[in-house]
DSSP file (Angstrom, degrees, kcal/mol; ACC not computed):
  #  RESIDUE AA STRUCTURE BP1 BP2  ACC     N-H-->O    O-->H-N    N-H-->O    O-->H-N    TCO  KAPPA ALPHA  PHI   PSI    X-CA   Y-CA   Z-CA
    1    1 A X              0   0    0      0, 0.0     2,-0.5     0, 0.0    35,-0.2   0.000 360.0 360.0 360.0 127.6    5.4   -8.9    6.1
    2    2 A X  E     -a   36   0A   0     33,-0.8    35,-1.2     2,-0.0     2,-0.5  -0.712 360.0-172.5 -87.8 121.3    7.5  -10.4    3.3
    3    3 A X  E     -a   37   0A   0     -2,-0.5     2,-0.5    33,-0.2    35,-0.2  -0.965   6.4-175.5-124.1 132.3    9.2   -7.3    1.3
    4    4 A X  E     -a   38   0A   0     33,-2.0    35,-3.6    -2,-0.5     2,-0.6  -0.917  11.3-158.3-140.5 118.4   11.2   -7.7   -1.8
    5    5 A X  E     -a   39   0A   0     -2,-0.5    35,-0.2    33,-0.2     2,-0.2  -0.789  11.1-175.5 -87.5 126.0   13.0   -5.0   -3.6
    6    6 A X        -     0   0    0     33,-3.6     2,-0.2    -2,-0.6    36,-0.0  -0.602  11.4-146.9-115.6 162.9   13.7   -5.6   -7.3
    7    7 A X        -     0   0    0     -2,-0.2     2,-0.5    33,-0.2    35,-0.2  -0.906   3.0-156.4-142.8 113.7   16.1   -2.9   -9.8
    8    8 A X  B    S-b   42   0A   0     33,-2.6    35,-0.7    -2,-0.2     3,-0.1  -0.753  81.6 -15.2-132.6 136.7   15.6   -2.4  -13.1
    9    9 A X  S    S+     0   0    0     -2,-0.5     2,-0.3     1,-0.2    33,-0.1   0.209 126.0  67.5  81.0 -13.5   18.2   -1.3  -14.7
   10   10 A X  S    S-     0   0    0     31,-0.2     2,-0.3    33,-0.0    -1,-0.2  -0.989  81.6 -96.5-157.2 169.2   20.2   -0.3  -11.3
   11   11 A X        -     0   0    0     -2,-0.3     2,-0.8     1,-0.1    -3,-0.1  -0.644  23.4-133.9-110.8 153.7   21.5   -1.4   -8.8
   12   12 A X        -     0   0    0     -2,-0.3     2,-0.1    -7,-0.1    -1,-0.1  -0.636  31.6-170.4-106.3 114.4   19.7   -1.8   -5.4
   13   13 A X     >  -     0   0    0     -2,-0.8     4,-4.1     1,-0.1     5,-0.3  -0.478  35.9-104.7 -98.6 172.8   22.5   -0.3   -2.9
   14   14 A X  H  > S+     0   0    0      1,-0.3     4,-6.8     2,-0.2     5,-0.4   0.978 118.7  59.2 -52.9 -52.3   21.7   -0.8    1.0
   15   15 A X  H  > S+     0   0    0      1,-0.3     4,-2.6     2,-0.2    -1,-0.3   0.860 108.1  44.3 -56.9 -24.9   20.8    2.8    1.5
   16   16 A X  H  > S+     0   0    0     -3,-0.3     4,-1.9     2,-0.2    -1,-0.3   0.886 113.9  52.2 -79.2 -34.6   17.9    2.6   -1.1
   17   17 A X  H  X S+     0   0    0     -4,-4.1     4,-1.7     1,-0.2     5,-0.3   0.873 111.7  44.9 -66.3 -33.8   16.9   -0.6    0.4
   18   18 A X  H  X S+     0   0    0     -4,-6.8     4,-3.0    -5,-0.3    -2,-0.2   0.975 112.3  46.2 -79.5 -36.5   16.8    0.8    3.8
   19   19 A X  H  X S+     0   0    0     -4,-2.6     4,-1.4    -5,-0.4    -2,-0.2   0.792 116.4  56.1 -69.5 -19.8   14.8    4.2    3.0
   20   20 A X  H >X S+     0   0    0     -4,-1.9     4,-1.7     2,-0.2     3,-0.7   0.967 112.0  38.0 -74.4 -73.3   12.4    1.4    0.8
   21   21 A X  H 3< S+     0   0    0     -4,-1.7    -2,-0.2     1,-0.2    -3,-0.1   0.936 113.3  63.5 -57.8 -61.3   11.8   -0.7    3.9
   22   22 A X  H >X S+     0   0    0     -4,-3.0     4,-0.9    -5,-0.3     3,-0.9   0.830 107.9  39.9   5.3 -80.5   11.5    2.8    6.0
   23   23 A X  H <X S+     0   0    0     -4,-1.4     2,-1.4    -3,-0.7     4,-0.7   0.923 109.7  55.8 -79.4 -50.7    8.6    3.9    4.2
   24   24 A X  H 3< S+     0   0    0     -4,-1.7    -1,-0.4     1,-0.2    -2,-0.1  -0.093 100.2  64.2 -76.7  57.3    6.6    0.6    3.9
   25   25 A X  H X> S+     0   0    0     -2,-1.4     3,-3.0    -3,-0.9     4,-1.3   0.419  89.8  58.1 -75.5 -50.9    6.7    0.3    7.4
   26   26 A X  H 3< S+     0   0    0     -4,-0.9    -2,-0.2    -3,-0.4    -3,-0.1   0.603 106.3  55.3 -63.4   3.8    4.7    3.4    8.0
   27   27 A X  T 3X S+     0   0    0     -4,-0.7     4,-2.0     1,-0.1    -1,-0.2   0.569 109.8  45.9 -86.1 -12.4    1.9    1.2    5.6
   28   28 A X  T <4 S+     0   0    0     -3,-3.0    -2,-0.2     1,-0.2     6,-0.1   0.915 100.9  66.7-100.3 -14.9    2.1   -1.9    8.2
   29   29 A X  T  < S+     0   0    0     -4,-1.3    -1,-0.2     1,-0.2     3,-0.2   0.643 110.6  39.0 -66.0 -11.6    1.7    0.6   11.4
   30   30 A X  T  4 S+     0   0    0      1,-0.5     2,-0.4    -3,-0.2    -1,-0.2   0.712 134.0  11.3-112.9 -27.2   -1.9    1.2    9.9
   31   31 A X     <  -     0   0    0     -4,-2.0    -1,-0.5     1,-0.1     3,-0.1  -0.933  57.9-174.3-159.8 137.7   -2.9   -2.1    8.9
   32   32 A X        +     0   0    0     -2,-0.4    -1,-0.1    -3,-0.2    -4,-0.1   0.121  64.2  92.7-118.8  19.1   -1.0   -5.0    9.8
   33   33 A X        +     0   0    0     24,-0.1    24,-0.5   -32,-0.0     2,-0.4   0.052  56.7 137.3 -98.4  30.3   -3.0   -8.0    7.7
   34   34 A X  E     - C   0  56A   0      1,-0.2    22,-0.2    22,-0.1     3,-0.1  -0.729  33.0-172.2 -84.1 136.4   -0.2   -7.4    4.5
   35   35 A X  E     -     0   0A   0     20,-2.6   -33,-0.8    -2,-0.4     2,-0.3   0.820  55.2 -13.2 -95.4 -49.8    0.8  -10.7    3.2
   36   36 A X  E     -aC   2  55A   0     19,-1.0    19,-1.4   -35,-0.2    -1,-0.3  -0.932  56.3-141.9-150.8 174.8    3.5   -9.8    0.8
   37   37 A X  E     -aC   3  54A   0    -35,-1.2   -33,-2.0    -2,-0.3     2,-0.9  -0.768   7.3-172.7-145.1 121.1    5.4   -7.0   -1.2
   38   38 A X  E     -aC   4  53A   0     15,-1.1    15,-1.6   -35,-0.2     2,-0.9  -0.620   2.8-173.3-104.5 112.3    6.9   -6.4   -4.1
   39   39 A X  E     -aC   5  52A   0    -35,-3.6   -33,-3.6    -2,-0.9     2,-0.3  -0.901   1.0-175.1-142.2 128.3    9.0   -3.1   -5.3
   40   40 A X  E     - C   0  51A   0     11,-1.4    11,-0.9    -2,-0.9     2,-0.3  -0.588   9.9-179.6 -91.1 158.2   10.0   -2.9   -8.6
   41   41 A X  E     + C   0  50A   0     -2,-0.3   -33,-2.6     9,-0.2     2,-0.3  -0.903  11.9 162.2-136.7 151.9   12.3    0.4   -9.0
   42   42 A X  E     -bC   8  49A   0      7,-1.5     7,-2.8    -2,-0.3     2,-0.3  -0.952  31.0-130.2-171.1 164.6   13.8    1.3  -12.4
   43   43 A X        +     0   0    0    -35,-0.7     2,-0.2    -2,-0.3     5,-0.2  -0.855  16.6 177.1-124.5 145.9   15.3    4.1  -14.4
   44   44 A X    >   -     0   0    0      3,-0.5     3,-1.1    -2,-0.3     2,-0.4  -0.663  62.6 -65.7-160.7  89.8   14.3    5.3  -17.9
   45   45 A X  T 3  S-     0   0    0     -2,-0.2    -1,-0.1     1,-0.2    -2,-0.0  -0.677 124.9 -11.6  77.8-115.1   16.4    8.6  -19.4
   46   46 A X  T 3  S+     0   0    0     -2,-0.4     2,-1.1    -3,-0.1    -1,-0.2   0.284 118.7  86.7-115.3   8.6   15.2   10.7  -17.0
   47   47 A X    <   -     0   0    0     -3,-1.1     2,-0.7    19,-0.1    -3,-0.5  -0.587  50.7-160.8 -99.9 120.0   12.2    9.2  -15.1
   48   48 A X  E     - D   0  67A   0     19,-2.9    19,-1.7    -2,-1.1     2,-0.5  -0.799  17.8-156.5 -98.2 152.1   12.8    7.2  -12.2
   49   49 A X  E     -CD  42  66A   0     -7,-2.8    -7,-1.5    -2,-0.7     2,-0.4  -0.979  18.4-164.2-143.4 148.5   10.2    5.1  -11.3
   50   50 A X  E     +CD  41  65A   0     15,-3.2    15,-3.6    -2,-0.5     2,-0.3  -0.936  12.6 170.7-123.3 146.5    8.7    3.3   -8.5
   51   51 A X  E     +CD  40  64A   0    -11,-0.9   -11,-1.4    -2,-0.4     2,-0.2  -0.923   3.1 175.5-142.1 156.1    6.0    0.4   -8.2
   52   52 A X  E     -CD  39  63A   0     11,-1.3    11,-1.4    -2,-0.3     2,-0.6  -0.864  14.1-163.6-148.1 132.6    4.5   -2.1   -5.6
   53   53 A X  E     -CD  38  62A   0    -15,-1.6   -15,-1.1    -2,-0.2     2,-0.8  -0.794  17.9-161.4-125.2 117.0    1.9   -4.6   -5.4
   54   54 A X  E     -CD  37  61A   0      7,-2.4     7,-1.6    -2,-0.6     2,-0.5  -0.635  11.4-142.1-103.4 145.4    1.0   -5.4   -2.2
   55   55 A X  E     +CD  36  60A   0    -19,-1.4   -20,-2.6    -2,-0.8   -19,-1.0  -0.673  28.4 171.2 -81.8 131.3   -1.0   -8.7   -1.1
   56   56 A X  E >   -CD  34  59A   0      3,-3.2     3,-1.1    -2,-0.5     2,-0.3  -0.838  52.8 -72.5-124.1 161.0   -3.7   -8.0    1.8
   57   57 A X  T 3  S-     0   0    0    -24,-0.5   -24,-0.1     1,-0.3   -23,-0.0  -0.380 123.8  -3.3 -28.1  92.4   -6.4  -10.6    3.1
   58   58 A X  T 3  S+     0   0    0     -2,-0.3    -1,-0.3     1,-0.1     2,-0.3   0.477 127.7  59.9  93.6 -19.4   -8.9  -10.6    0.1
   59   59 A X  E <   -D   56   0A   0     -3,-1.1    -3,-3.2     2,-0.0     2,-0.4  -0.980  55.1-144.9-168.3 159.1   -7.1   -7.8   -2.2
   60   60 A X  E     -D   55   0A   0     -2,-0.3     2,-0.4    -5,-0.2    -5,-0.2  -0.930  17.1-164.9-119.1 144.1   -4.2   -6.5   -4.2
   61   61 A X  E     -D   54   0A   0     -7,-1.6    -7,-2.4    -2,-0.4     2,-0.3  -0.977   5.0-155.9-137.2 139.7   -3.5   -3.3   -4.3
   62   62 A X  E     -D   53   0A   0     -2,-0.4     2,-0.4    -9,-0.2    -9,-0.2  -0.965  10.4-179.7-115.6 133.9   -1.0   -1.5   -7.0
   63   63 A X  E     -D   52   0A   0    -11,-1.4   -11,-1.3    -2,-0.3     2,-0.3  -0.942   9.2-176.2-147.1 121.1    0.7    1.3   -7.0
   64   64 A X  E     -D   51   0A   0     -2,-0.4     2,-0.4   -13,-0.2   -13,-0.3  -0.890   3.8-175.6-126.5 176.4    3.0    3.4   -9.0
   65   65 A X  E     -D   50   0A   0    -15,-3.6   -15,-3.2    -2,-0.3     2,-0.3  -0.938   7.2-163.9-146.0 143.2    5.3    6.9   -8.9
   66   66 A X  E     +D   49   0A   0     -2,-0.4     2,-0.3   -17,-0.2   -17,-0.2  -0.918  23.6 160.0-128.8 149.1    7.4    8.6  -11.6
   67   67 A X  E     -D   48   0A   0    -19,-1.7   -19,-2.9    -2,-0.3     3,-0.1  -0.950  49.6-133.7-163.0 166.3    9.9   11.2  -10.6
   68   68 A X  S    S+     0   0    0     -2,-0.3     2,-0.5   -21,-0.2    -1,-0.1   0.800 105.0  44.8 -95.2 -37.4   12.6   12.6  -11.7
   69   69 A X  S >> S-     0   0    0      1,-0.1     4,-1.7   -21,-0.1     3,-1.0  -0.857  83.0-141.5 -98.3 121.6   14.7   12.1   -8.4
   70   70 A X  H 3> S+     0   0    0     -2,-0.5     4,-0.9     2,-0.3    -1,-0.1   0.593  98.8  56.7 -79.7   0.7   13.9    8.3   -7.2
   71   71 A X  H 3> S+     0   0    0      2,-0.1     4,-0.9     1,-0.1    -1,-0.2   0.461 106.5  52.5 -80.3  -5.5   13.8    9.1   -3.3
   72   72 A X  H <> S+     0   0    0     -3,-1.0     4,-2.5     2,-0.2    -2,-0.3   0.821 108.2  47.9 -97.8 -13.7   11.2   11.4   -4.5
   73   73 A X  H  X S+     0   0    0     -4,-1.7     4,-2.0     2,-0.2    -3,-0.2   0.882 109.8  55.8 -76.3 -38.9    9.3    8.3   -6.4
   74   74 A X  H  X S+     0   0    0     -4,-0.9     4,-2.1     2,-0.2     5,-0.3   0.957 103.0  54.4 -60.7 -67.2    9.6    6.4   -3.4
   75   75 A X  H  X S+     0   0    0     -4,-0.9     4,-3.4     2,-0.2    -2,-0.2   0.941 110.7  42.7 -12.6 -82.2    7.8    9.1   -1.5
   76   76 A X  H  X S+     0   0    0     -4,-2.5     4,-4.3     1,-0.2    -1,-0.2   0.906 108.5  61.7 -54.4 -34.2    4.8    9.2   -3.6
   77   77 A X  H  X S+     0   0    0     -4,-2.0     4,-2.2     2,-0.2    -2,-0.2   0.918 107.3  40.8 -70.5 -31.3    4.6    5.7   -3.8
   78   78 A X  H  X S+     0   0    0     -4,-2.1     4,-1.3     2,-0.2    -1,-0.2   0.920 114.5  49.9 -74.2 -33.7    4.2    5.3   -0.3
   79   79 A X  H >X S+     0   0    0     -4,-3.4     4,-1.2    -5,-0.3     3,-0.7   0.964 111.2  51.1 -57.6 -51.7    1.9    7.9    0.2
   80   80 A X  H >X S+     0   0    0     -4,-4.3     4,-1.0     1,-0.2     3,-0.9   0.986 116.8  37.0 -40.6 -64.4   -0.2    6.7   -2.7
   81   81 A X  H 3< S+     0   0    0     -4,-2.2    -1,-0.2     1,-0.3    -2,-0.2   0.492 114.3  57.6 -90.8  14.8   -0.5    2.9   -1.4
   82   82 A X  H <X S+     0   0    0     -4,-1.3     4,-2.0    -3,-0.7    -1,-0.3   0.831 107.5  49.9 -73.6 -43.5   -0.7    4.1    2.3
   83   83 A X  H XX S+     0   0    0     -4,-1.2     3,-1.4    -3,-0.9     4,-1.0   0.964 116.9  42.8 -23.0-101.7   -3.8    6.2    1.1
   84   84 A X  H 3X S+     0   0    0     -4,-1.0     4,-0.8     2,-0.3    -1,-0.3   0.363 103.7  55.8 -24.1 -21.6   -5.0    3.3   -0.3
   85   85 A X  H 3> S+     0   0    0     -5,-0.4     4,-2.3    -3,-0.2    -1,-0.2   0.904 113.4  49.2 -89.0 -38.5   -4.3    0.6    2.3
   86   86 A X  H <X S+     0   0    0     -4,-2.0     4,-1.0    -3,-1.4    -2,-0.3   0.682 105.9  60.9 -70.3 -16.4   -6.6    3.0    4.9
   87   87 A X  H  X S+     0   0    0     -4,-1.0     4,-1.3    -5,-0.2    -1,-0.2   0.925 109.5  36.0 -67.6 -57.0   -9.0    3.2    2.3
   88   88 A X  H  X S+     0   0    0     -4,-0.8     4,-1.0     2,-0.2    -2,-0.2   0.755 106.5  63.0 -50.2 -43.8   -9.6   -0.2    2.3
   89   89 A X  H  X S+     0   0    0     -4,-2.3     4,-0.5     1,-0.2    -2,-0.2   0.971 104.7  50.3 -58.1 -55.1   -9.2   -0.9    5.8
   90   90 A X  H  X S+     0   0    0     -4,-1.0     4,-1.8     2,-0.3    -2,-0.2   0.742 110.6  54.5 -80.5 -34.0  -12.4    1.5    6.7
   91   91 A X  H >< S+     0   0    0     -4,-1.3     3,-2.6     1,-0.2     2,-2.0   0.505 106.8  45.8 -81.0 -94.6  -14.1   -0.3    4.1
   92   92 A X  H 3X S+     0   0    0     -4,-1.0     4,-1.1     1,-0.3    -2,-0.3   0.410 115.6  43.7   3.1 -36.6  -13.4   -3.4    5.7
   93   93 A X  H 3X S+     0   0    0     -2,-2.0     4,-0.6    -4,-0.5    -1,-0.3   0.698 114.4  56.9 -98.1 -13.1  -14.4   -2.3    9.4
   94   94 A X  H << S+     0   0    0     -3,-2.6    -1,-0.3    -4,-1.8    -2,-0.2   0.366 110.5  37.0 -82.2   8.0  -17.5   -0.6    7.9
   95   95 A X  H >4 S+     0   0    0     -4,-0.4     3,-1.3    -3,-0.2    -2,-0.2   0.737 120.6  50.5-134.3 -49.3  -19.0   -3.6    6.1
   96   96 A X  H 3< S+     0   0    0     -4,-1.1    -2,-0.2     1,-0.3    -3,-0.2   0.871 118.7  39.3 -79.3 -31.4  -17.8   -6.2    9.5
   97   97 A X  T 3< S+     0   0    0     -4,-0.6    -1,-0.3    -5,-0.2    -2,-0.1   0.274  84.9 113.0-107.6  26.1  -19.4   -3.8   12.0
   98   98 A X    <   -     0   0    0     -3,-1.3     2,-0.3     1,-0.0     3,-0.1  -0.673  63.9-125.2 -90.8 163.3  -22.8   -2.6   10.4
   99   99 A X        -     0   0    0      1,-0.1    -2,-0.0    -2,-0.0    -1,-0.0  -0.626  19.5 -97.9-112.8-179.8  -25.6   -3.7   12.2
  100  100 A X        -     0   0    0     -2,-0.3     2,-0.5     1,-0.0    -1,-0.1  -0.170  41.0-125.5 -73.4 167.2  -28.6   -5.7   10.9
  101  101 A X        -     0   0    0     -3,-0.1     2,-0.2     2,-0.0    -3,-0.0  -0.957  25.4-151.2-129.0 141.0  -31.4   -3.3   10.3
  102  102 A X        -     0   0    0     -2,-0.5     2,-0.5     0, 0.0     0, 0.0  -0.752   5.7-143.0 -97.2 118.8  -34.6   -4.3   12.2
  103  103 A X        -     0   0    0     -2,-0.2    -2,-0.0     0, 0.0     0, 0.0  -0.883  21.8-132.7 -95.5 131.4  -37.7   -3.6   11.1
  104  104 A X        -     0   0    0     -2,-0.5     2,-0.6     1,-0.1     0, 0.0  -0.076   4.1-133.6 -71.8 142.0  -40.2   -2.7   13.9
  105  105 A X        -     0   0    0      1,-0.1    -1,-0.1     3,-0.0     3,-0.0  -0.667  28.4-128.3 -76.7 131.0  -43.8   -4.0   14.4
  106  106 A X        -     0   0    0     -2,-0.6     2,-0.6     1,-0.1    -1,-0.1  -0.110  33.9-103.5 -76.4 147.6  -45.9   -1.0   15.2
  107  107 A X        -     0   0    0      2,-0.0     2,-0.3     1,-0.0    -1,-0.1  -0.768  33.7-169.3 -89.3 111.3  -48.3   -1.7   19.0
  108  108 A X              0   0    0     -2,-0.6    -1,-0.0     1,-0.1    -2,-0.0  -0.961 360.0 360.0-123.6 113.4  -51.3   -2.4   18.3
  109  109 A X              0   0    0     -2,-0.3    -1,-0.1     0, 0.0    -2,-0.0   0.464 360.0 360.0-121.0 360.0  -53.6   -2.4   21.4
């Protein structure tokens, strides 16, 4: 998984970059087909904010978190697009595994 952290408006110090790479890990421990990622962070007054858009097989999924504290924006945002990546997956194994439906000829003797 390709991860890139972006700042805007601050600057993106190691420790925010490791607790960012932390938390999207726990999204690739549940589904491991993510092609890339992108996290924006930025500050505005008094809102910190967090974004991602991650690339999967076949869809993008976006996601963002406002907080006042930005380890707490980072939080929600990974709980949000973790939500979301299992969401997806289940549709995915529901639609690959359903079975044909059959109908049967009634025995006629």
């Amino acid at each position: 998984m390709n991860l890139s952290i972006t700042g805007r408006h601050l600057e993106v110090t190691p420790a925010i970059r490791e607790y960012v790479m932390n938390k999207m890990a726990r999204v690739s421990r549940h589904f491991d087909n993510v092609i890339d990622t992108q996290v924006i962070l930025s500050i505005d007054r008094l809102e910190h904010t967090a974004e991602v858009t991650m690339r999967l097989r076949g869809k993008d999924i976006h996601c963002e978190a406002i907080d006042e504290n930005l380890y707490a924006a980072i939080d929600l945002l990974a709980d949000k697009v973790d939500r979301q990546v299992i969401k997806y997956k289940t549709k995915m194994q529901n639609h690959a595994h359903e079975p044909t439906k059959r109908q049967e000829m009634p025995v006629t003797e």
